[in-house]
N, C-alpha and C positions, 0 to 999 in steps of 0.2 A: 499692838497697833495703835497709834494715836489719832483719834477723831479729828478732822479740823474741816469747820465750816466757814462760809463767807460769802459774802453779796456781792454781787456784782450791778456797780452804779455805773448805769448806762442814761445816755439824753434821751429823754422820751419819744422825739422825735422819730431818734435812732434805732431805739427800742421796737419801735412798730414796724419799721420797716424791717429791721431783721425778721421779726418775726411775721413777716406779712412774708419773706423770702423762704424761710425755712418750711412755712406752710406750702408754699407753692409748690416747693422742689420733692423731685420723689423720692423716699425713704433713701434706697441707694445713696443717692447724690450726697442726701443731707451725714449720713453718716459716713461718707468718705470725706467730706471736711469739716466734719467736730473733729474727725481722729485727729485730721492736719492738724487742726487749731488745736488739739490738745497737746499735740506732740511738742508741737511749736512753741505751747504756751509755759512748758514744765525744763524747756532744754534751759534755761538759765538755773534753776534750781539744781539741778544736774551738774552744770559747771559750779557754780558755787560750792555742794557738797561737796565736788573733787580736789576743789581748793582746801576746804576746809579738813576733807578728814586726815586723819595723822595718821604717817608715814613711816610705820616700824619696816612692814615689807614690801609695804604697794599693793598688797593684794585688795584690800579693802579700796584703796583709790580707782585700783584697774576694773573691778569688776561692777564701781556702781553702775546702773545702767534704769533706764525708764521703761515701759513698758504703759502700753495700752490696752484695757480691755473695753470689751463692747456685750452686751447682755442685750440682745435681740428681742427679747419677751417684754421686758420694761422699758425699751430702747434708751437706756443708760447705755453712759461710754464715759469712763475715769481714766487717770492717767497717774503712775505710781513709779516716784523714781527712789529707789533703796536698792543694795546688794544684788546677787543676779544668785537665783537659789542654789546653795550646796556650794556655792564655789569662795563667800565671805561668812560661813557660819556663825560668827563672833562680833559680828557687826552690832548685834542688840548690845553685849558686851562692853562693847565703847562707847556707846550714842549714852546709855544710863550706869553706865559702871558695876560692878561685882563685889562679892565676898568673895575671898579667897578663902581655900578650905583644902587640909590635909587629913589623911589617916580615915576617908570614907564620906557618910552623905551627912549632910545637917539637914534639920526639918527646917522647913520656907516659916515664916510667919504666920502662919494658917493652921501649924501644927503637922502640917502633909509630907512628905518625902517626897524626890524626885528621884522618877524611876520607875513608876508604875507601883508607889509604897513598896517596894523591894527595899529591906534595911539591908544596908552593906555597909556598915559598921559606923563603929561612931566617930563622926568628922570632927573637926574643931576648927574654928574661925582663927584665920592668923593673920589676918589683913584685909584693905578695901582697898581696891582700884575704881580711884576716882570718876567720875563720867569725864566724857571729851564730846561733847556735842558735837557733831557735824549737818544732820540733817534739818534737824528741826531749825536750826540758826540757817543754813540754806534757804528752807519755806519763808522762813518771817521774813530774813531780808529781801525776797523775790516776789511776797502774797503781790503788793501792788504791781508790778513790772507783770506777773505770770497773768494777771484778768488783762489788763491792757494786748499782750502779746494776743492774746486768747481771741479776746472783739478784735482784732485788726485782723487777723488771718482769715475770721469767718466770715466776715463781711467780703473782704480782698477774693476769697473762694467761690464765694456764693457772687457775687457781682460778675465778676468772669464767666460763671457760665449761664446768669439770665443776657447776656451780653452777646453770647453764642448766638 
């Protein structure tokens, strides 16, 4: 999994009042439109990856998909758009590329086998398949657009229903 952090530069102004809003509103409220604004804020990344990743069968293009979670104890809510589980296994595969390997396991860099140290004989390296980014080149060209999307929806949300 790749870490990636980032700021979000907001007018100060602006900054107060959202957060003079999101204090107001009751838990409920507030996290049924972060999720919007998150959802909202990650769907161009989304598109982009699906442009970008490459097209041997499609399964990789068909299945990325986004996903929200929400952790009620720290009241975090993130939003993660990659593969959809089990159904693009191979997706790490392409995003950073492989060794190819016949006749059993090669040990990793570390010395380790993969497999649960189970030796099932000895592999040998016969090629590398190059990386093909798709995700990561998604994020970078979208970081700015995705905070923008993000403050517009919550604002757009949260306004609507002090408006109520």
């Amino acid at each position: 999994m790749v870490n990636v952090a980032f700021k979000l530069d907001i007018d100060p102004k602006e900054q107060k009042h959202l957060e003079k809003m999101l204090a107001e509103a009751p838990a409920k409220l507030r996290r049924k439109h972060v999720r919007r604004a998150v959802s909202f804020a990650i769907t161009p990344v989304l598109k982009a990856a699906r442009k970008l990743a490459p097209r041997d069968t499609g399964d990789l293009k068909r299945y990325l998909k986004r996903k929200i979670k929400s952790y009620s104890k720290n009241a975090t809510i993130f939003g993660m758009v990659g593969p959809e589980k089990h159904k693009a296994p191979h997706a790490h595969l392409v995003e950073f590329g492989h060794r190819i390997v016949v006749g059993g396991t090669v040990a990793r860099k570390d010395g380790s086998l993969k497999g649960g140290g189970k030796n099932r004989g000895a592999g040998r390296v016969v090629g590398f398949v190059p990386p093909r980014p798709f995700l990561r080149p998604a994020f970078q060209q979208n970081k700015e657009n995705m905070l923008r999307r993000y403050r517009q929806k919550l604002i757009e949300g949260l306004n609507k229903e002090f408006k109520k």
